[in-house]
Phi, psi and omega in degrees: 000307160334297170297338169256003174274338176304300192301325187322306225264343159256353190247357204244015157259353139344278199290354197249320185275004157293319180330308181310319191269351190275302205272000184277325199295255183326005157252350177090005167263007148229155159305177128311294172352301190271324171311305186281343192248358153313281166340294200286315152316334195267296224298278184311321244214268177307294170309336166287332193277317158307336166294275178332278192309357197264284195269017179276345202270335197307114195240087187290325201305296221267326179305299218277143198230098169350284189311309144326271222294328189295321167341270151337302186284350177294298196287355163257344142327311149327287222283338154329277172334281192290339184275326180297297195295318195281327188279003184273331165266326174297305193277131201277339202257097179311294201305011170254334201285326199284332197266345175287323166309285210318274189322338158293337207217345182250110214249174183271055200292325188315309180276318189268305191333282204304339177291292177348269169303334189269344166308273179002284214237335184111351168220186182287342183036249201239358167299314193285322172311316182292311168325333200280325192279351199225342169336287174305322177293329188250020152277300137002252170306335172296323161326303206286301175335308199276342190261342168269336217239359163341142145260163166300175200282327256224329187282134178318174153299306188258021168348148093004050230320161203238206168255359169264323177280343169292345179086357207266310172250043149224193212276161196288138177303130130324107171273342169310304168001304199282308169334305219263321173303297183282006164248353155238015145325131186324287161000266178331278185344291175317316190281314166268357183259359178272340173303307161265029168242352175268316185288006172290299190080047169321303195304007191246351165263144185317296208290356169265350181286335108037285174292329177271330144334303217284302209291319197293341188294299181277342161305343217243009161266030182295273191305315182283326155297332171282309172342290181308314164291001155261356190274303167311338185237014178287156187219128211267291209289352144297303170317328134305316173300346181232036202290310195288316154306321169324321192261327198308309164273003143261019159279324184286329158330264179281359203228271225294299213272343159299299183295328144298316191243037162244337167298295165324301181299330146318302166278007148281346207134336205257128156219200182040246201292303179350290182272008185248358205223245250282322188313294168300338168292312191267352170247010177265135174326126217295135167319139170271009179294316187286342163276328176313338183267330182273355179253313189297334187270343184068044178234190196286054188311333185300328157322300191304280197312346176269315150000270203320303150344285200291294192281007162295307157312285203266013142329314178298329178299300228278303171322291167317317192276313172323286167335304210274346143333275195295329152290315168308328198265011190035059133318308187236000000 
């Protein structure tokens, strides 16, 4: 019961301040506006700033464990591919594949991991290492995904797939294009410049603290501001137009990608903080960063936001029953 009012108490004031903004949004006290210029901030500004300060904090000298990290970085990768390939043949509608990857496959392990394991075990342990390790893959592919899989500039949102957006006539991608979206994503940008400033340990010099106190200040308006801004701009009726995906990609999310790879990760070897960090990397409800990404990319955000929705909600279930799995069989 312990464990399951802890996840009650992380994932569901989550799920309450999209509420918030959805009801501030139907009372007029927040905008459009406020929605489209909310976005574009979380997108540029806060969330990279919160990455970098997230993994620049990462102490890889002292952490890092080879196996682990290959891990992590295997299993998102994997499961990226395959989650990719199966919605690029199922699904008709092109304008869907990239943002049903993202949302399948990219969870909030940054905010539940480090919750997690430090409830547990008393510390951050072996969480910022799985962050360090699977951060770059699912900013990455998500670029790429959302960037092949764009609408035009010119096309609605809740559009009709076409013969272009169906994939039936089209044409071959630029990939400078795809290049050029991933070497200058916000995202990206934050993850390698977080990279030698954790192998520096810059957040740990007197004369950095100042810039880094800043930068952690403004990271930490991230999470609750994309929060307001999916709640203001979420619209029930796309969302319902996308109900059988939306769960398609929160089984896979909380149900298909925990049952596949913690068993693996059993049979590698791994337990206690290990497995309790690959476990919450694979069960935690998909990020809202993936709709800030799917609206700023010109991709399907009514997905991403219902995504974001479901497994947020039902996340407390599905989590809490995992842990409590892995504890009987003293795993963890």
């Amino acid at each position: 019961m312990d464990n399951f009012i802890f996840s009650l108490n992380a994932t569901l004031p989550v799920f309450l301040v999209i509420v918030l903004g959805y009801v501030l949004r139907k009372a007029g006290l927040l905008t459009e506006e406020f929605a489209r210029v909310g976005d574009r901030l979380t997108f540029r500004v806060t969330l990279p700033v919160m990455l970098f300060a997230e993994l620049a904090a990462v102490d890889w000298r002292d952490s890092f464990d080879l196996k682990f990290f290959l891990f992590c970085a295997a299993t998102a990768v994997v499961s990226f591919v395959v989650i990719y390939v199966i919605a690029r043949l199922s699904l008709r509608d092109r304008g869907m594949v990239g943002t049903y990857a993202m949302v399948s496959f990219r969870g909030s392990a940054a905010v539940l991991g480090i919750a997690f394991v430090t409830n547990i075990y008393g510390s951050v342990g072996f969480a910022p290492l799985m962050i360090a390790a699977v951060v770059p893959f699912y900013n990455i592919f998500s670029v790429l995904a959302l960037t092949v899989g764009a609408r035009p500039a010119e096309a609605p949102e809740g559009a009709e797939p076409s013969e272009e957006t169906d994939g039936s006539q089209a044409k071959p991608f630029p990939m400078r294009r795809v290049l050029f979206e991933v070497v200058t994503n916000p995202l990206i940008v934050a993850v390698v410049l977080a990279i030698p400033a954790a192998m520096l340990h810059l957040p740990s010099k007197s004369y950095l603290a100042i810039p880094f106190k800043f930068l952690t200040s403004v990271g930490s308006i991230a999470t609750p501001l994309a929060l307001l801004v999916l709640g203001a701009g979420f619209e029930k009726k796309e969302a319902i137009a996308k109900l059988r995906p939306v769960l398609g990609a929160s089984f896979t999310k909380l149900v298909a990608l925990p049952a596949v790879f913690v068993p693996l990760a059993v049979w590698a070897g791994f337990r206690n903080a290990q497995l309790l960090a690959i476990a919450v990397m694979l069960a935690s409800p998909t990020t809202v960063a993936c709709y800030i990404m799917a609206k700023n990319m010109r991709n399907d955000a009514a997905l991403a936001s219902g995504t974001v929705l479901v497994t947020t909600l039902f996340s407390s279930v599905t989590v809490t029953l995992l842990v409590y799995v892995l504890r009987c069989l003293s795993l963890i």
